[in-house]
N, C-alpha and C positions, 0 to 999 in steps of 0.2 A: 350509641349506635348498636348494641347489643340488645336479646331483648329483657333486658333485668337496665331499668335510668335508672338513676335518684338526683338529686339537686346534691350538689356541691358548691362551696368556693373555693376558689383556687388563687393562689398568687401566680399574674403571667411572667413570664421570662421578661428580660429588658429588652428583649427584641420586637414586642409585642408589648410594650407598656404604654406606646401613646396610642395606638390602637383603643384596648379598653378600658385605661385608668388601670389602679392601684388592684381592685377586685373584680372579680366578673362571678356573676353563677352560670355555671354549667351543668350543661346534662351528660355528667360520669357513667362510665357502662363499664361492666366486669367481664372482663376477658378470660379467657386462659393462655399461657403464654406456655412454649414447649420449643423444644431445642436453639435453632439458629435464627427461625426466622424473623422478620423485622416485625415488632407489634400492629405498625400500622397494618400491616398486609396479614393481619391476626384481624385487625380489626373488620380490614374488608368482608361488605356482607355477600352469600352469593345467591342465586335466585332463589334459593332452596328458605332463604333465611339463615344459613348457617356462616359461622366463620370457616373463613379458606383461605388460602393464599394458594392454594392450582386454578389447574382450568376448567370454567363452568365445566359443570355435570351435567346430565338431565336434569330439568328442574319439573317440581311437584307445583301442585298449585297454592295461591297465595291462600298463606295461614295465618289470623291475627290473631296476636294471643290476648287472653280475657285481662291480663294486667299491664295493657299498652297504653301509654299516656292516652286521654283524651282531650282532643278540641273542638271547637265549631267550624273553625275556619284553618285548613292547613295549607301554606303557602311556599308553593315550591318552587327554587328557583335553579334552575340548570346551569353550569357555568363548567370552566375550563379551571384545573389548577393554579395555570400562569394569569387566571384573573383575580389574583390577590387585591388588587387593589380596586376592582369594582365593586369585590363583597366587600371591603371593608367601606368603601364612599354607602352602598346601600345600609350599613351598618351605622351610620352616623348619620345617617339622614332620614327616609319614612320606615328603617327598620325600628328607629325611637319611635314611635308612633306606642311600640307592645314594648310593656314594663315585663321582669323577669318572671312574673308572675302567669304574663299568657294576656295582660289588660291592656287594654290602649285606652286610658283615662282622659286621652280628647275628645272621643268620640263618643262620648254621651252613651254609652253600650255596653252591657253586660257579656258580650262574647268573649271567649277566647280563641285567641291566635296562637299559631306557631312558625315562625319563617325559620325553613330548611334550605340552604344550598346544597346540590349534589356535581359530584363530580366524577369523572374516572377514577377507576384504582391506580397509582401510578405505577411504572416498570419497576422488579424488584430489584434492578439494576442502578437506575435512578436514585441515588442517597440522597440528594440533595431535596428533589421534588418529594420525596419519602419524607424526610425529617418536615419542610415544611408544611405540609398536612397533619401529621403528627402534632406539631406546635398549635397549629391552626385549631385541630379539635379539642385540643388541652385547653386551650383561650377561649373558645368561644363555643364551642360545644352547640354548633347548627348546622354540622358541615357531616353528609352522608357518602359514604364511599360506594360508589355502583359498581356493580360487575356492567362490561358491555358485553360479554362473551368472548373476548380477544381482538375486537374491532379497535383500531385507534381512535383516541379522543381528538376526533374533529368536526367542524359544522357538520361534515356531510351525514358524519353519524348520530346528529342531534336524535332523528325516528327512535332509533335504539334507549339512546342515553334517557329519555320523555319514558318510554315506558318502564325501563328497568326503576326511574324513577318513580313509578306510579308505584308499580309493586314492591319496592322500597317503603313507600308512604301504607301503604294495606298491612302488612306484614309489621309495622311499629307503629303507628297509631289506629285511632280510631275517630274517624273527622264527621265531621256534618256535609262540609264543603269544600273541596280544594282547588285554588285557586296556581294555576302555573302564568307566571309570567317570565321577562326575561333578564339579566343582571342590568340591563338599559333603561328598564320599565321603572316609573315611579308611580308609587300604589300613595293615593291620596288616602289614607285607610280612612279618616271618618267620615269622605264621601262614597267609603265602597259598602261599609256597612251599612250605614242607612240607604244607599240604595237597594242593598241586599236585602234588608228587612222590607222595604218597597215593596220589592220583588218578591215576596214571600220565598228567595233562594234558601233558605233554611229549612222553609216548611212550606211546601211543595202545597199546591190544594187537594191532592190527593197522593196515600203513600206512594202509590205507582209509578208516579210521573220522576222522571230521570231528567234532571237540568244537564244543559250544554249550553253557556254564557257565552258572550261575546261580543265583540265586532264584525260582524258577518260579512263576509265579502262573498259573491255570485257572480258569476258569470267570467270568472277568471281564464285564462288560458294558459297553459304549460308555456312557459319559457326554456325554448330548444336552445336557445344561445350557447354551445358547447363552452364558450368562455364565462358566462353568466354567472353570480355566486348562487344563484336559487334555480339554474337547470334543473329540467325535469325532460326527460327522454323517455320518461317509463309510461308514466298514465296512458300516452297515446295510445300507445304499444298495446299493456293492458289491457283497455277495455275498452279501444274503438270509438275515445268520448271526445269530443275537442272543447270541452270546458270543462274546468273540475266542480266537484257537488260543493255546495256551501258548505263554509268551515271559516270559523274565529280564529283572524287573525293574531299569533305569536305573541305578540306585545300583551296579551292576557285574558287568559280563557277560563270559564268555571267547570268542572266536572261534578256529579252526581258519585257516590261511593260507587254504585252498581257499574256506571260506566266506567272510573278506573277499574273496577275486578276484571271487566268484559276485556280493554285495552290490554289490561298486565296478564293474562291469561292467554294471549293469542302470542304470546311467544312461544319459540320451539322448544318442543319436547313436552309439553303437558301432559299430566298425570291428576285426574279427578281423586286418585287414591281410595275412589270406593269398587274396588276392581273392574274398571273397565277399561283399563290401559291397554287391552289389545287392540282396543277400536280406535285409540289415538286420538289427537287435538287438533285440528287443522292451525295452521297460523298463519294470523292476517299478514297481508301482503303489506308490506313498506314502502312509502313514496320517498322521493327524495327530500319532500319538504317536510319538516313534520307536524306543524298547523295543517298544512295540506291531509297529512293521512289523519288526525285525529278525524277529522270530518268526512273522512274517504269509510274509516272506518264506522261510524256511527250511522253511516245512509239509513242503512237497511234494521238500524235498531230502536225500537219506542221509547222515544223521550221529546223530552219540550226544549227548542231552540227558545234561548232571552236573548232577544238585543239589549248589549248594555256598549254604554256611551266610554268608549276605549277609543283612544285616539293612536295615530299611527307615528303624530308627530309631536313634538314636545311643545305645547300649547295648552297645560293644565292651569295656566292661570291668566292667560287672554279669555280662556272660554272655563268657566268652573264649573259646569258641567259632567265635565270631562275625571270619570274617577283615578283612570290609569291613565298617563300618557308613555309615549315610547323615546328611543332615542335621545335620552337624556344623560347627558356627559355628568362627570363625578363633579364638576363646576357647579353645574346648575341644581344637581343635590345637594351641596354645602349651602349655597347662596337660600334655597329654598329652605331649608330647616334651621339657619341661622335668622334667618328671617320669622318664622314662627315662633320660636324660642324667645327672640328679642319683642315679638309685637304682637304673637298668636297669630298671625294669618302670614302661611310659607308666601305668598304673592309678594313681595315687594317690589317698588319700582325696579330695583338691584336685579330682579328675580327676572321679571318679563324682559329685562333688556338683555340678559342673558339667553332666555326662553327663543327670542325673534333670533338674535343668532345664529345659535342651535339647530333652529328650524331650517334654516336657510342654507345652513354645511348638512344638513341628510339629506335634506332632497339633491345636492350634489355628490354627495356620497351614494346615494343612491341609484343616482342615473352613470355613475360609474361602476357600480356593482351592476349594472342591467347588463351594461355594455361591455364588460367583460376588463374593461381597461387596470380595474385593482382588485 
């Protein structure tokens, strides 16, 4: 998480042994460690790129240093602390897809990958959630600590936690393409890469051209439902629009580098650092949703919209198709990669009767989140 990785192994704790087995590589970063404070919160990074454990500063703009890992494809996924056990089902399931190396040797494909989850800094009050992040990055070493700026880690402040994650990903790598999806999402990876390669999503038909992938949804309307889990009260407000602009849905979206710099830059406080900090950075306004703002934000900037076949529900292998699907419980990721493992294809009948399900408790869970009832 520093910007100095190297490849280690490590022996995990027994608390974490069935998790990764006997050995794991990780990616070790060097710290400095000084009086009392907890190393985690040494670890945390702040907008700046630097370690802290205060309160955001003004932050400078995103700097990537010439000795940051490099990938094709960087894969970020947003989560909560207390989702231990999502990362780890995503971990044992399409996160095997990428060997330690960065390869996913099913996919017929010479890219490299890297799946990050990110999360809040925890309270430094908090020993408990502290140590287990601590553990957590010792074990597995994919795990980035975000600053929010003092916002609590909750859905509402997803907006936040997406970009701090963006300029997170600028600031320690250096990608081709990155791919956010959600701890729910299952990334079929060898039908996302060769769709990618399809798409010429790697290599654009001209440099210029800035990808923004997805599931495209239009013609959407703010849900005012004060009880609702995806209210939105602001757009209206806003800018007078009673639809919002097209924008890829949640469940997994691609960015262009330029368009992360653009997103991670429109936070407050920005400094160009070539003297021109008197004239200041404006910063994009934030929606409630944050698929919503990614696409709120992009309106007015040139790049090439791809439809790509991202599904909303968990139906990756009634319709194979479909490269990501959403809404997929830790069941239906073991069943699926136990199924590949044993016969090479995640589908099993075990898999789809799973999948039907699934499908049929989100759209109920769904229409209870509309309605405000949970």
């Amino acid at each position: 998480l520093g910007s100095r990785c190297e490849f280690h192994t490590v022996r995990p704790s027994s608390r974490f042994m069935a998790y990764s087995g006997a050995l794991v590589l990780t990616w070790a970063c060097c710290f400095s460690y000084a009086g009392s404070v907890s190393p985690l919160l040494r670890r945390a990074i702040d907008s700046k790129g630097e370690i802290s454990s205060g309160p955001a500063e003004p932050q400078t703009n995103v700097t990537n240093h010439p000795g940051n890992p490099v990938v094709d494809l960087l894969v970020i996924i947003p989560s909560s602390v207390k989702e231990l056990d999502k990362r780890v089902a995503v971990r044992h399931s399409w996160g095997k897809y990428i060997d330690s190396f960065g390869h996913c040797k099913r996919c017929n494909s010479s890219r490299t990958v890297k799946i990050l989850f990110g999360v809040a800094r925890p309270a430094e009050g908090d020993a408990g959630m502290v140590e287990q992040v601590e553990k957590e990055i010792e074990v597995f070493g994919d795990l980035a600590v975000l600053n929010l700026g003092g916002q609590a880690d909750h859905y509402r402040n997803l907006t936040t936690k997406v970009r701090s994650f963006l300029e997170y990903a600028l600031q320690h790598f250096r990608f081709g393409l990155l791919l956010k999806v959600d701890t729910d999402s299952f990334v079929f990876m060898d039908r996302f890469l060769s769709m990618a390669e399809q798409k010429k999503l790697f290599h654009p038909d001209t440099n210029s051209t800035n990808i923004y992938g997805g599931a495209f949804q239009s013609g959407a309307r703010p849900d005012e439902n004060p009880a609702g889990k995806w209210v939105d009260r602001t757009y209206r407000k806003l800018t007078g629009h009673e639809l919002f602009p097209k924008y890829a849905r949640g469940a997994g979206y691609v960015l262009s580098p330029p368009l992360c710099r653009y997103i991670a830059e429109g936070l407050p406080g920005r400094d160009s650092g070539d003297g021109d900090a008197w004239a200041g950075f404006p910063e994009l306004q934030p929606l409630p949703n944050e698929d919503v703002s990614v696409g709120f934000w992009l309106e007015p900037i040139v790049h090439a919209k791809v439809e790509l076949p991202i599904s909303h529900l968990p139906i990756g292998c009634r319709d194979r198709s479909q490269i990501i699907d959403h809404h997929v419980l830790s069941r239906l990721m073991a069943t699926r990669w136990k199924s590949l493992e044993e016969t090479g294809d995640p589908c099993s009948a075990a898999a789809v009767s799973e999948e039907t399900f699934e499908q049929v408790l989100t759209s109920k869970l769904d229409a209870l989140n509309y309605s405000g009832s949970i």
